[in-house]
Jmol script that loads the backbone (N, CA, C; Angstrom):
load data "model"
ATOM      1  N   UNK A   1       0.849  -1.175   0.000  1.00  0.00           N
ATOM      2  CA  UNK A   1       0.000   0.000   0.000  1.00  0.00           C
ATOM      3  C   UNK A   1       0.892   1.235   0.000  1.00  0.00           C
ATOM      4  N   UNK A   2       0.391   2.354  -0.560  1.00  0.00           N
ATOM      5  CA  UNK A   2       1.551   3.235  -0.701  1.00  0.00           C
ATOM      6  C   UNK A   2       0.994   4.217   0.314  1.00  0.00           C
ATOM      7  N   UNK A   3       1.844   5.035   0.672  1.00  0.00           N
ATOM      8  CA  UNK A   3       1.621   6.310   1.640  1.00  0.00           C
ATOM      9  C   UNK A   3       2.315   6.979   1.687  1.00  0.00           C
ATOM     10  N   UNK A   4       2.105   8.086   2.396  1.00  0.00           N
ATOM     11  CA  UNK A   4       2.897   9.131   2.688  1.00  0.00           C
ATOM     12  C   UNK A   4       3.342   9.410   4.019  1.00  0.00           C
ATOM     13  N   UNK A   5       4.512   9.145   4.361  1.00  0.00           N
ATOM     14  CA  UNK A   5       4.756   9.514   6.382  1.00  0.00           C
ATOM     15  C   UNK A   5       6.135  10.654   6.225  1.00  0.00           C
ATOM     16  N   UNK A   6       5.469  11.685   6.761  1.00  0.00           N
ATOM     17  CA  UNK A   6       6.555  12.860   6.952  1.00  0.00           C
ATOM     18  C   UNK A   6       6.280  13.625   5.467  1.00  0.00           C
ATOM     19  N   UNK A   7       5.678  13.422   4.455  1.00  0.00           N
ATOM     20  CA  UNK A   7       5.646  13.919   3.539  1.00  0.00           C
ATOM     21  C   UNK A   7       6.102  13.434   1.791  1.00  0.00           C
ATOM     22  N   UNK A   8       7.013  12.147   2.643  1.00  0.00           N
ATOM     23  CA  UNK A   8       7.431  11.405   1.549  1.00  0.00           C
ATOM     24  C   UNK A   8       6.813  10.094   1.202  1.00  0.00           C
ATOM     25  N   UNK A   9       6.860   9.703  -0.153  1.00  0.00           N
ATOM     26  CA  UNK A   9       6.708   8.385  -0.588  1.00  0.00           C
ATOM     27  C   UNK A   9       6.718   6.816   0.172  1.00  0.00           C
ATOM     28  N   UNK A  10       5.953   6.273   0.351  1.00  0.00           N
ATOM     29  CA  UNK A  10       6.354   5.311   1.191  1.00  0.00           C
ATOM     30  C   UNK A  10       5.211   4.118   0.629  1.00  0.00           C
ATOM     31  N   UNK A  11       5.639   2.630   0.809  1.00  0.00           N
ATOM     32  CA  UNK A  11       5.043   1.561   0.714  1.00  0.00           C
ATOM     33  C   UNK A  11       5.173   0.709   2.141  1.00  0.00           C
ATOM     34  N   UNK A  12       3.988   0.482   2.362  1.00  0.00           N
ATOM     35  CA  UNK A  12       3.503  -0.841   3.830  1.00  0.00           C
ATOM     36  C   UNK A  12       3.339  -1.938   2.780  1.00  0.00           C
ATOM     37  N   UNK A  13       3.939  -2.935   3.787  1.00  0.00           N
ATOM     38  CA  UNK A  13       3.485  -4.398   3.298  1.00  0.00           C
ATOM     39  C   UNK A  13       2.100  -4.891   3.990  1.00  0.00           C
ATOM     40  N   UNK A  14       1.452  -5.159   3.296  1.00  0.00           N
ATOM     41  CA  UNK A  14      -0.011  -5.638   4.375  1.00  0.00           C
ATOM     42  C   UNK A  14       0.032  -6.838   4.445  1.00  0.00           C
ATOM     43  N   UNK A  15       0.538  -7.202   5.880  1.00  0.00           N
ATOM     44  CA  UNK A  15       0.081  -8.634   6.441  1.00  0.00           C
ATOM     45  C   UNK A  15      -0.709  -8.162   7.591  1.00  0.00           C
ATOM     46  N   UNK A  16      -2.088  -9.252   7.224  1.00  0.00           N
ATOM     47  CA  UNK A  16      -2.974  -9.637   8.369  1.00  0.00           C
ATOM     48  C   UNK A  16      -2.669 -10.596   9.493  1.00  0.00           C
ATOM     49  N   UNK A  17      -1.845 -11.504   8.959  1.00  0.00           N
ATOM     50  CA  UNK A  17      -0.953 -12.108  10.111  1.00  0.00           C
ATOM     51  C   UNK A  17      -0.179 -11.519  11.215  1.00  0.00           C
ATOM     52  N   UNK A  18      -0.050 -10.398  10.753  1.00  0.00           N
ATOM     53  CA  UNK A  18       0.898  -9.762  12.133  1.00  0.00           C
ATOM     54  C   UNK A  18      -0.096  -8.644  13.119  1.00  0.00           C
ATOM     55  N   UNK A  19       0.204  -8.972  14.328  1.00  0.00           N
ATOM     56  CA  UNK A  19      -0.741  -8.618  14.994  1.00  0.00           C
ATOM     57  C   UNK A  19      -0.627  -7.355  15.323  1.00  0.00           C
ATOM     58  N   UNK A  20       0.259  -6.741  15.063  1.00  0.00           N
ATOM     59  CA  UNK A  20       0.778  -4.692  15.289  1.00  0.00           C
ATOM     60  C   UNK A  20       1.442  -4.405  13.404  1.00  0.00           C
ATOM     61  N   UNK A  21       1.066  -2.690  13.664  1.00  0.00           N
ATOM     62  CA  UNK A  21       2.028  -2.740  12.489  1.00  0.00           C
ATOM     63  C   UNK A  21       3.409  -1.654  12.859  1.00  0.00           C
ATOM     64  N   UNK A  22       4.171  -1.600  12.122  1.00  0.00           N
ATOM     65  CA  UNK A  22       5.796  -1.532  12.581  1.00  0.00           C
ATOM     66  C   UNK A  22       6.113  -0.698  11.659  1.00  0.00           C
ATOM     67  N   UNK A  23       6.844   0.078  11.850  1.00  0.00           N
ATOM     68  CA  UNK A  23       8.136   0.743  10.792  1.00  0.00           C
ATOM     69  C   UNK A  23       9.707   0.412  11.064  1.00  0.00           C
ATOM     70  N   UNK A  24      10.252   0.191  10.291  1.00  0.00           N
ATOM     71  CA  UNK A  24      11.526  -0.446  10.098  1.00  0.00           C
ATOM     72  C   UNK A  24      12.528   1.128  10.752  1.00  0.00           C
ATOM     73  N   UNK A  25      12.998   0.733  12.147  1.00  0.00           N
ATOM     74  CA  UNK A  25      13.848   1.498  12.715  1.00  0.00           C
ATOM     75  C   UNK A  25      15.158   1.214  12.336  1.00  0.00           C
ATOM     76  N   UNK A  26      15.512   0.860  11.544  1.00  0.00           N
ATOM     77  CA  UNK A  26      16.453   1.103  10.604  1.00  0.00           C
ATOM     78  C   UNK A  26      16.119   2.190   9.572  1.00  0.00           C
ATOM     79  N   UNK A  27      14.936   2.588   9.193  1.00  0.00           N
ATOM     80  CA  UNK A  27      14.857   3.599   8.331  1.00  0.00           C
ATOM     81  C   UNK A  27      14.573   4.772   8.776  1.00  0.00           C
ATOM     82  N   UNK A  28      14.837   5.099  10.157  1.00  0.00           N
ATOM     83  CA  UNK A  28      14.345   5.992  10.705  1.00  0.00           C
ATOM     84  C   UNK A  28      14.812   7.738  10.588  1.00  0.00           C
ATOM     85  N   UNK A  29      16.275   7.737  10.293  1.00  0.00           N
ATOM     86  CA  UNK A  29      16.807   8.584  10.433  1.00  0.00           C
ATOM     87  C   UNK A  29      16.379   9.017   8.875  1.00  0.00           C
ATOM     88  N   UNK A  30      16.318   8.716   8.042  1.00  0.00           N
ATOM     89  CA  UNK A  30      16.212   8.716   6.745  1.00  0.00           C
ATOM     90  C   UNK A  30      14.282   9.342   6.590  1.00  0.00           C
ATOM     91  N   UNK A  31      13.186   8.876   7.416  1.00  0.00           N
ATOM     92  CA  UNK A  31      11.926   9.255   7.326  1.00  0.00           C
ATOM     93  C   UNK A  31      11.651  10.207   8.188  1.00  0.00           C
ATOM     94  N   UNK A  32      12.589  10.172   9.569  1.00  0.00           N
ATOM     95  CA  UNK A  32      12.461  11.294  10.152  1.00  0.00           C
ATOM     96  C   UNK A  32      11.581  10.630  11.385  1.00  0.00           C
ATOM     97  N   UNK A  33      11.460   9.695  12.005  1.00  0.00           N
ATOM     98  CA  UNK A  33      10.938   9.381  13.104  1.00  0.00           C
ATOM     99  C   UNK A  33      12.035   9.077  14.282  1.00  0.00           C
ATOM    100  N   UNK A  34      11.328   9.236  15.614  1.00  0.00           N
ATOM    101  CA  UNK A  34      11.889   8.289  16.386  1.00  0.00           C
ATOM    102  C   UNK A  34      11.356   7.253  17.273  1.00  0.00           C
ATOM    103  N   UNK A  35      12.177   6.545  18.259  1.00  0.00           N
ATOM    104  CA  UNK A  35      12.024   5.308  18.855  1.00  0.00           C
ATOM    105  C   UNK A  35      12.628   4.962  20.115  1.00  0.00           C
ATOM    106  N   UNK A  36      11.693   4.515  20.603  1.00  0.00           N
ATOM    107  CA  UNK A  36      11.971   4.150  21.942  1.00  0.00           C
ATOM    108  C   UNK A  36      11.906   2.363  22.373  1.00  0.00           C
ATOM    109  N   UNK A  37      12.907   1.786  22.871  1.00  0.00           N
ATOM    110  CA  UNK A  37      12.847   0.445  23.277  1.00  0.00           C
ATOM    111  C   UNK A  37      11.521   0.202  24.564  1.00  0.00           C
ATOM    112  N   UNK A  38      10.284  -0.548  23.965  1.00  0.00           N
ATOM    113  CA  UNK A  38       9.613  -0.623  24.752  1.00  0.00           C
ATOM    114  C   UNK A  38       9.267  -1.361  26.291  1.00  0.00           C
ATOM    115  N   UNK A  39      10.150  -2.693  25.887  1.00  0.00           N
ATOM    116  CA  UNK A  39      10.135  -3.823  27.241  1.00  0.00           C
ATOM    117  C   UNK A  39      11.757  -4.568  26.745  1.00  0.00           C
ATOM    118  N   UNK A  40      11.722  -5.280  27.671  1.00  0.00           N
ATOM    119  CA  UNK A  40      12.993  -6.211  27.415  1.00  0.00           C
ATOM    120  C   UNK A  40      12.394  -7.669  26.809  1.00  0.00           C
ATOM    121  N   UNK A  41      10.675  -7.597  26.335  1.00  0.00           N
ATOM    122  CA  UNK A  41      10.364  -8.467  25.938  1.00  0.00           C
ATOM    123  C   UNK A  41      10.545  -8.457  24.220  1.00  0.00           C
ATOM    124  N   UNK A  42      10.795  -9.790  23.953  1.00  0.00           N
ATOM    125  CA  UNK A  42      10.657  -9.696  22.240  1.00  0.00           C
ATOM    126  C   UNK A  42       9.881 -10.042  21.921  1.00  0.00           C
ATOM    127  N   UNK A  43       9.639  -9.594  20.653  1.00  0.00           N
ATOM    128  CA  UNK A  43       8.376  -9.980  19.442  1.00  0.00           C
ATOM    129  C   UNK A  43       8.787 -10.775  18.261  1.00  0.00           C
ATOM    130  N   UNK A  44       8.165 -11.452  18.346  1.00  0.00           N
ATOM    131  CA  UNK A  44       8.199 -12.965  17.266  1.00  0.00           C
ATOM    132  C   UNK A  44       7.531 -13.017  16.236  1.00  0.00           C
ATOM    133  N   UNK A  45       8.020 -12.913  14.869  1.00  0.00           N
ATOM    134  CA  UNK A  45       7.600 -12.596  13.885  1.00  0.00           C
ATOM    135  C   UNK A  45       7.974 -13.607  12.612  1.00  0.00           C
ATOM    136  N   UNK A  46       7.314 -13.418  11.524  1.00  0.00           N
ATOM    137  CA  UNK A  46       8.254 -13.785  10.004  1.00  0.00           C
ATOM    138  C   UNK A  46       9.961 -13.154  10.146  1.00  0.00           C
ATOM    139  N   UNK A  47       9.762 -12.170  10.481  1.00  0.00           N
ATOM    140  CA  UNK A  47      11.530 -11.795  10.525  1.00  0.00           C
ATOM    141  C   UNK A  47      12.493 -12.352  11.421  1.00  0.00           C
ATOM    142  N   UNK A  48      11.837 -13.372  12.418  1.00  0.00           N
ATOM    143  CA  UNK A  48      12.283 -13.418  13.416  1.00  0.00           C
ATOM    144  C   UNK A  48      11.707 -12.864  14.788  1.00  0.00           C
ATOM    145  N   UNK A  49      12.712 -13.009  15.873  1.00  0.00           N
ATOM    146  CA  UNK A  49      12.773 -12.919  17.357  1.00  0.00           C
ATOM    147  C   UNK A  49      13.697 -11.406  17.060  1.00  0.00           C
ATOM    148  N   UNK A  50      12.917 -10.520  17.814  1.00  0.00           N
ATOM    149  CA  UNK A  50      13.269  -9.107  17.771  1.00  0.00           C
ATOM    150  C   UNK A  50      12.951  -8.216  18.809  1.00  0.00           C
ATOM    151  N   UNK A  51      13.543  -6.828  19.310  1.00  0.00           N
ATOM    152  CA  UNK A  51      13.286  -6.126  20.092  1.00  0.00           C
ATOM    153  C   UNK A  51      11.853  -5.411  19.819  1.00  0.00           C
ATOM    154  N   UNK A  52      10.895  -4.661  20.590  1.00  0.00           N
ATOM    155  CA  UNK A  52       9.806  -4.259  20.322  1.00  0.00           C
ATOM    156  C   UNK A  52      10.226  -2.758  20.884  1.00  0.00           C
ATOM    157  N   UNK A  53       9.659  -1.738  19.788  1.00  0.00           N
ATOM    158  CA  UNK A  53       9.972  -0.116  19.960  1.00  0.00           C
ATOM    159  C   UNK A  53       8.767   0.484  20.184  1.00  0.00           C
ATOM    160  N   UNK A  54       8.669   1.695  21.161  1.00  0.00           N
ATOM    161  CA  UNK A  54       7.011   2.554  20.594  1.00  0.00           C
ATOM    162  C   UNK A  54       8.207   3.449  19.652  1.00  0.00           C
ATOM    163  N   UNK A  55       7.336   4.048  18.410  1.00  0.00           N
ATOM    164  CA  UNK A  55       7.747   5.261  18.018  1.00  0.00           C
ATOM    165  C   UNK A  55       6.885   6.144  17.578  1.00  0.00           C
ATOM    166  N   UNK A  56       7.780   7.515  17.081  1.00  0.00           N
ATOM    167  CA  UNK A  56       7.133   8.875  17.736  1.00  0.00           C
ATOM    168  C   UNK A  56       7.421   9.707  16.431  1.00  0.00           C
ATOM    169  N   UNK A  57       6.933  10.912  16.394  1.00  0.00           N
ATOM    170  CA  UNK A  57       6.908  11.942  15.434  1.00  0.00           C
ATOM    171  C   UNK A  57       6.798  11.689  14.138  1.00  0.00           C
ATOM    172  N   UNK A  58       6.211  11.399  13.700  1.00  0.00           N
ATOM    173  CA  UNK A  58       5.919  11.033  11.880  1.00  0.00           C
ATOM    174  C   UNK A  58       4.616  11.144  12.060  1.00  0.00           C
ATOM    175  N   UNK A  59       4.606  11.584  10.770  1.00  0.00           N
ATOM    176  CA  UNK A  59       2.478  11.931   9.980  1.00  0.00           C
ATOM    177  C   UNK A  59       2.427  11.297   9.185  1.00  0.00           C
ATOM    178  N   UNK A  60       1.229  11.034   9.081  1.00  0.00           N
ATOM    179  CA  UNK A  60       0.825  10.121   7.768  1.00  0.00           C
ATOM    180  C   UNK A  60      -0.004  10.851   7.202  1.00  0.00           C
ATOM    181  N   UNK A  61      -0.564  11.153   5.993  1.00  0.00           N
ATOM    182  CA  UNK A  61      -1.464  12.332   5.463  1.00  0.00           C
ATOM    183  C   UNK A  61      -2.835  11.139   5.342  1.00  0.00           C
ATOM    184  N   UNK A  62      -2.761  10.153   5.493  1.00  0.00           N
ATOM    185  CA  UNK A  62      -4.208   9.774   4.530  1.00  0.00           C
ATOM    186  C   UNK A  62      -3.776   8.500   5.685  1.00  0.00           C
ATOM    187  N   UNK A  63      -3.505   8.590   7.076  1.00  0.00           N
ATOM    188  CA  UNK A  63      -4.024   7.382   7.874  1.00  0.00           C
ATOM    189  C   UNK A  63      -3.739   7.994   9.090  1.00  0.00           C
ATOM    190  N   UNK A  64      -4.467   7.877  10.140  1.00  0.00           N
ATOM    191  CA  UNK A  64      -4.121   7.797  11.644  1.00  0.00           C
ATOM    192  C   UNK A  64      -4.062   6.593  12.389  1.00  0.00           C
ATOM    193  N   UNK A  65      -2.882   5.607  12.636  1.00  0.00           N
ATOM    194  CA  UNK A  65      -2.402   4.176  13.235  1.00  0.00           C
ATOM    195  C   UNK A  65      -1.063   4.922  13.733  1.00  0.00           C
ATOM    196  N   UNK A  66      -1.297   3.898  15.232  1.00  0.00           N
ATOM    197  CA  UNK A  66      -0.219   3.528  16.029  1.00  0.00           C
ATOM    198  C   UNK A  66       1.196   2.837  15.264  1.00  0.00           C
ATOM    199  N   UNK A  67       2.076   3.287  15.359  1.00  0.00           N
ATOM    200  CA  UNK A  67       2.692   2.208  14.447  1.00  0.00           C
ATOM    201  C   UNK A  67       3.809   1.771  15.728  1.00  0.00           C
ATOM    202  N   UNK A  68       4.294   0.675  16.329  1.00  0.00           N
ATOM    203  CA  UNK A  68       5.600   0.230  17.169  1.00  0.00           C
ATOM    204  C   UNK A  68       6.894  -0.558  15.780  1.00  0.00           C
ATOM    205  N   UNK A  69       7.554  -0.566  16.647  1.00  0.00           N
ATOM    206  CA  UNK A  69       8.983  -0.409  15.406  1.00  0.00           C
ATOM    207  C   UNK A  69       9.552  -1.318  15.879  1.00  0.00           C
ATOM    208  N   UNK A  70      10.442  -1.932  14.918  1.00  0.00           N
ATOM    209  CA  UNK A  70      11.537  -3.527  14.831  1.00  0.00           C
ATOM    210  C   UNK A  70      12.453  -2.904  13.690  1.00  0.00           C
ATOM    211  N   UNK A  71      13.268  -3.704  13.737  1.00  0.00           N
ATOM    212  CA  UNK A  71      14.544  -4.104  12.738  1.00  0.00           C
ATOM    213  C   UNK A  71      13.589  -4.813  11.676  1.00  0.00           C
ATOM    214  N   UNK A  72      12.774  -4.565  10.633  1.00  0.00           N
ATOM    215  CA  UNK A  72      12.747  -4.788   9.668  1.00  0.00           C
ATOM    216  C   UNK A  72      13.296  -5.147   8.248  1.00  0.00           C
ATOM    217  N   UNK A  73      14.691  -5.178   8.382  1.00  0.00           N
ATOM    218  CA  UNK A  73      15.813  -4.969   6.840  1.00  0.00           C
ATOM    219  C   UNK A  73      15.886  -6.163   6.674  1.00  0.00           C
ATOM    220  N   UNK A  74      15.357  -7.390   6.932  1.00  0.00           N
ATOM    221  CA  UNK A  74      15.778  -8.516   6.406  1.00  0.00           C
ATOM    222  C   UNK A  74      14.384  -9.055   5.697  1.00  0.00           C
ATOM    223  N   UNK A  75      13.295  -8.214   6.429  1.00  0.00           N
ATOM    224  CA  UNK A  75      12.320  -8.495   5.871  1.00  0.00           C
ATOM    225  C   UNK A  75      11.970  -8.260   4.648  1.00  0.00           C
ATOM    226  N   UNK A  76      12.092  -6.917   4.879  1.00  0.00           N
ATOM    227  CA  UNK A  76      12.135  -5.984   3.687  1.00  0.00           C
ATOM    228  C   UNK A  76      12.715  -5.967   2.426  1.00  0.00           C
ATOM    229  N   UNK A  77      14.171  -6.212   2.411  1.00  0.00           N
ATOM    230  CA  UNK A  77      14.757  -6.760   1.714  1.00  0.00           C
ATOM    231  C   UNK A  77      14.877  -8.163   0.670  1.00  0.00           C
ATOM    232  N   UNK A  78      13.467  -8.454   1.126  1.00  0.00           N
ATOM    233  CA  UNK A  78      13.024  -9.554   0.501  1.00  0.00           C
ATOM    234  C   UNK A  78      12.016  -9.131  -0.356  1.00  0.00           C
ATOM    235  N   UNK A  79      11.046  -8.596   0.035  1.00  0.00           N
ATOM    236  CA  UNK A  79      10.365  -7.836  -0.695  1.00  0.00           C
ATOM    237  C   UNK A  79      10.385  -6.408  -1.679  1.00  0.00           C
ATOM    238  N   UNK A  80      11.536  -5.961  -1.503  1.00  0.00           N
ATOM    239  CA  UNK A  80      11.701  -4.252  -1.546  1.00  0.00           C
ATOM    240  C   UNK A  80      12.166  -4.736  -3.053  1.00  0.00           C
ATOM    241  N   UNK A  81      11.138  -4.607  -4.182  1.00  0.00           N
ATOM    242  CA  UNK A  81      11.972  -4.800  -5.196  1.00  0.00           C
ATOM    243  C   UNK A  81      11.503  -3.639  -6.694  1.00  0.00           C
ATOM    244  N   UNK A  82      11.671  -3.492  -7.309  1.00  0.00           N
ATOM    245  CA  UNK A  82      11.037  -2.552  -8.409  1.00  0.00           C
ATOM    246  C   UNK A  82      11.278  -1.306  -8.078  1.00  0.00           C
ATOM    247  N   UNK A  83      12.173  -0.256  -7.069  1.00  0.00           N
ATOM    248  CA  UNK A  83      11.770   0.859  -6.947  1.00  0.00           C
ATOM    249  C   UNK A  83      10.653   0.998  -6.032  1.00  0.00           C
ATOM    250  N   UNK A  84      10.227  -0.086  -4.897  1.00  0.00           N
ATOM    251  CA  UNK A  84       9.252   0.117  -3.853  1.00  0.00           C
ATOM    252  C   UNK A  84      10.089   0.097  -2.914  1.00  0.00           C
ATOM    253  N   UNK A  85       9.797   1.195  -2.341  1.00  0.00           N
ATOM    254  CA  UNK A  85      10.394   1.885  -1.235  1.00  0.00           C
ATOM    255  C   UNK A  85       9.527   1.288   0.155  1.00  0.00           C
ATOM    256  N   UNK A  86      10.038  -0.002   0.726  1.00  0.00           N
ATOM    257  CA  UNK A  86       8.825  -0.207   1.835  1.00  0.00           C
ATOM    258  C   UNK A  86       9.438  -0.125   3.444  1.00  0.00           C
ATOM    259  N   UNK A  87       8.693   0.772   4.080  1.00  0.00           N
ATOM    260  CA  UNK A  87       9.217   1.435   5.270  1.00  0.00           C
ATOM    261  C   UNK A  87       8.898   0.866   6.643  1.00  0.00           C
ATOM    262  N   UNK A  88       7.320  -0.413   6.650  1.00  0.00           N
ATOM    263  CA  UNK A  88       7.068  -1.182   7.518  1.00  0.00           C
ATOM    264  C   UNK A  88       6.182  -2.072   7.039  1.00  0.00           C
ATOM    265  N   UNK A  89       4.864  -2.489   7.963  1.00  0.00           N
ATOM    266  CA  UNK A  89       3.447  -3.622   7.823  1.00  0.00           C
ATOM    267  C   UNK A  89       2.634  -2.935   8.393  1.00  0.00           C
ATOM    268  N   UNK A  90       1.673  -2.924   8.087  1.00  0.00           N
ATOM    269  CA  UNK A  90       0.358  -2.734   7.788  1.00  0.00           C
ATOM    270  C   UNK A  90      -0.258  -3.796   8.499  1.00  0.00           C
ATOM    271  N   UNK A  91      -0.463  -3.996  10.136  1.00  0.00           N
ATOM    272  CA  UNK A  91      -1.113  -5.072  10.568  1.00  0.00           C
ATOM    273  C   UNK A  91      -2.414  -5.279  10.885  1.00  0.00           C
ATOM    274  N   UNK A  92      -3.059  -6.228  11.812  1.00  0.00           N
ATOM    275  CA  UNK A  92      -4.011  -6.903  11.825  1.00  0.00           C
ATOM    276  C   UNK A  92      -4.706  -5.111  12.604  1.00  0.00           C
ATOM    277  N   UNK A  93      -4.106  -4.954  13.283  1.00  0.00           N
ATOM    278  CA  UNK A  93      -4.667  -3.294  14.295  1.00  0.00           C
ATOM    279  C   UNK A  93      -5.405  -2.662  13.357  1.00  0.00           C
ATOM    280  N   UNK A  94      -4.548  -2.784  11.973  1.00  0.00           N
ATOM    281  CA  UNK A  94      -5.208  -1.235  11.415  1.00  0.00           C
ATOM    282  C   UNK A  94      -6.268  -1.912  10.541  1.00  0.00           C
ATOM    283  N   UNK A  95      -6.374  -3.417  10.311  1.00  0.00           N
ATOM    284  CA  UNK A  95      -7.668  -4.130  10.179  1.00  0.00           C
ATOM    285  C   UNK A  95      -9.166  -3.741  10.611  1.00  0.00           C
ATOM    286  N   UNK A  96      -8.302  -3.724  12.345  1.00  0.00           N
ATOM    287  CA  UNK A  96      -9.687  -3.488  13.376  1.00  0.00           C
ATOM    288  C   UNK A  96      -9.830  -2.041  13.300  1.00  0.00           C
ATOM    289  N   UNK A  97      -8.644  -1.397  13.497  1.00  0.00           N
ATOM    290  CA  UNK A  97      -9.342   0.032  13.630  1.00  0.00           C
ATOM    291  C   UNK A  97     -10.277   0.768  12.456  1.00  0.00           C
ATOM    292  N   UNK A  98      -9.798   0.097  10.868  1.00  0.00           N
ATOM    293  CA  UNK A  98     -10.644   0.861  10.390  1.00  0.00           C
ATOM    294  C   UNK A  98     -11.588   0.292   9.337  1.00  0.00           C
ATOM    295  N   UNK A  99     -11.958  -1.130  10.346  1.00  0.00           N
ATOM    296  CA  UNK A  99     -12.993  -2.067   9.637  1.00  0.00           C
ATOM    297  C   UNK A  99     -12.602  -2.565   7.889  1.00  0.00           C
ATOM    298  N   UNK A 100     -11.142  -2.861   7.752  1.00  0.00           N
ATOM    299  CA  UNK A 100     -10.934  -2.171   6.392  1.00  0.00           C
ATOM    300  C   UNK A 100     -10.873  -3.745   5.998  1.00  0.00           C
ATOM    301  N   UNK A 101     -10.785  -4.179   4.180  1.00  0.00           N
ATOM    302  CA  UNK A 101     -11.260  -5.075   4.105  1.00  0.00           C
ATOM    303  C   UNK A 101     -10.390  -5.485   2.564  1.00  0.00           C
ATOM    304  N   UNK A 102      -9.863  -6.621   2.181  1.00  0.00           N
ATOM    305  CA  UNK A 102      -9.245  -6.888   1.336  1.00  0.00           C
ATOM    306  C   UNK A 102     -10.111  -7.464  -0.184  1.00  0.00           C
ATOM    307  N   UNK A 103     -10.293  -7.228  -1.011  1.00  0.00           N
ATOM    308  CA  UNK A 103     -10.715  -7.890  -2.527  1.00  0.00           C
ATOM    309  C   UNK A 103      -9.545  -8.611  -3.216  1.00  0.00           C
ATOM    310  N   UNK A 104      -9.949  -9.385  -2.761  1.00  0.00           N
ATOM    311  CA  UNK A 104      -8.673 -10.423  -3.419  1.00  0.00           C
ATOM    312  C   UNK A 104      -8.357 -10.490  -5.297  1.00  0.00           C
ATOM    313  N   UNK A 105     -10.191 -10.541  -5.241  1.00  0.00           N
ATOM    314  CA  UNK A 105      -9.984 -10.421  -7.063  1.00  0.00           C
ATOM    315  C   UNK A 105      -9.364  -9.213  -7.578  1.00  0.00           C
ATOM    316  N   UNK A 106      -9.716  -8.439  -7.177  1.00  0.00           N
ATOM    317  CA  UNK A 106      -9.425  -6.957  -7.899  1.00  0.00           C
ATOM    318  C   UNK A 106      -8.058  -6.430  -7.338  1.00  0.00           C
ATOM    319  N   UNK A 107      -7.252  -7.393  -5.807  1.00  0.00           N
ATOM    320  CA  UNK A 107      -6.315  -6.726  -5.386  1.00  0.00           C
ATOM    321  C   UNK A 107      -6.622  -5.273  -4.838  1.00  0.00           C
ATOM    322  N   UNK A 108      -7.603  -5.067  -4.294  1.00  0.00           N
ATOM    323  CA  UNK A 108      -7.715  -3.417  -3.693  1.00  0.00           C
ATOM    324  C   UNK A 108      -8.051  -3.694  -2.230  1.00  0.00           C
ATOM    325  N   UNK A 109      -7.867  -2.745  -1.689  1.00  0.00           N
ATOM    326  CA  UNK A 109      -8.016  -2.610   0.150  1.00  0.00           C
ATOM    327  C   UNK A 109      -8.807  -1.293   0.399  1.00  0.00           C
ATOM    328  N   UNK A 110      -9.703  -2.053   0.805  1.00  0.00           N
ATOM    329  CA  UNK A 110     -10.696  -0.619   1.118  1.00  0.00           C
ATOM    330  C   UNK A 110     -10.830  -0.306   2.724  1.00  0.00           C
ATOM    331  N   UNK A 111     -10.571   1.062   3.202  1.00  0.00           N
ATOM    332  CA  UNK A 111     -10.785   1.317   4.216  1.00  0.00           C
ATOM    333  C   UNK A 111     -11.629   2.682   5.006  1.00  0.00           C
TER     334      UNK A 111
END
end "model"
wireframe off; spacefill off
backbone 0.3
color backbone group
C-alpha cells in the first residue's frame, strides 16, 4: 500500500498475520521518526525474534495508526523490489481500527 509519512513516498506491506504494524527502525533517520525500546520483551515474527519499539513523530497524510517499530531490513529486503520503497506492515490493528477489508480479485483494500 503506498503512503505518505513525513511527507514522503512510502510503501507498507499488508500482512494480516501480524498482529501490530511496525516501521523499520532502521529507516528511521532517513523518514524522520523516532524510537523508543519498549520492554525487554521480544516480538516474534516472520523476521524473526526481535526487540519491540514505541515510536514517535511522523504523519501520515491519509491514515491515523499507532505504528511500534523492529529491525525490519531482512524483511524488507526480501520484498523491496522494483523501486518500492517499503518502510514497515500494515497489521491486523489497522484491520480493526478501520474495519478495512481486502478484494482479493481486484487486489484493492478498502478502508
Amino acid at each position: 500500500m503506498k503512503t505518505s509519512i513525513n511527507g514522503k513516498s512510502y510503501y507498507l506491506l499488508i500482512d494480516t498475520g501480524a498482529s501490530k504494524s511496525l516501521l523499520d527502525i532502521t529507516q528511521s533517520d532517513e523518514v524522520g521518526f523516532g524510537y523508543l525500546l519498549l520492554a525487554k520483551d521480544k516480538y516474534v515474527g516472520i523476521g524473526g525474534v526481535t526487540d519491540i519499539y514505541v515510536t514517535f513523530d511522523y504523519k501520515m497524510d491519509d491514515l491515523f495508526i499507532t505504528f511500534m517499530g523492529c529491525d525490519l531490513s531482512e524483511v524488507i529486503s526480501y520484498f523491496d523490489k522494483d523501486g518500492m520503497h517499503i518502510i514497515g506492515v500494515l497489521g491486523a490493528d489497522f484491520f480493526d481500527t478501520y474495519k478495512a477489508k481486502i478484494d482479493f480479485t481486484t487486489n484493492i483494500l478498502y478502508y
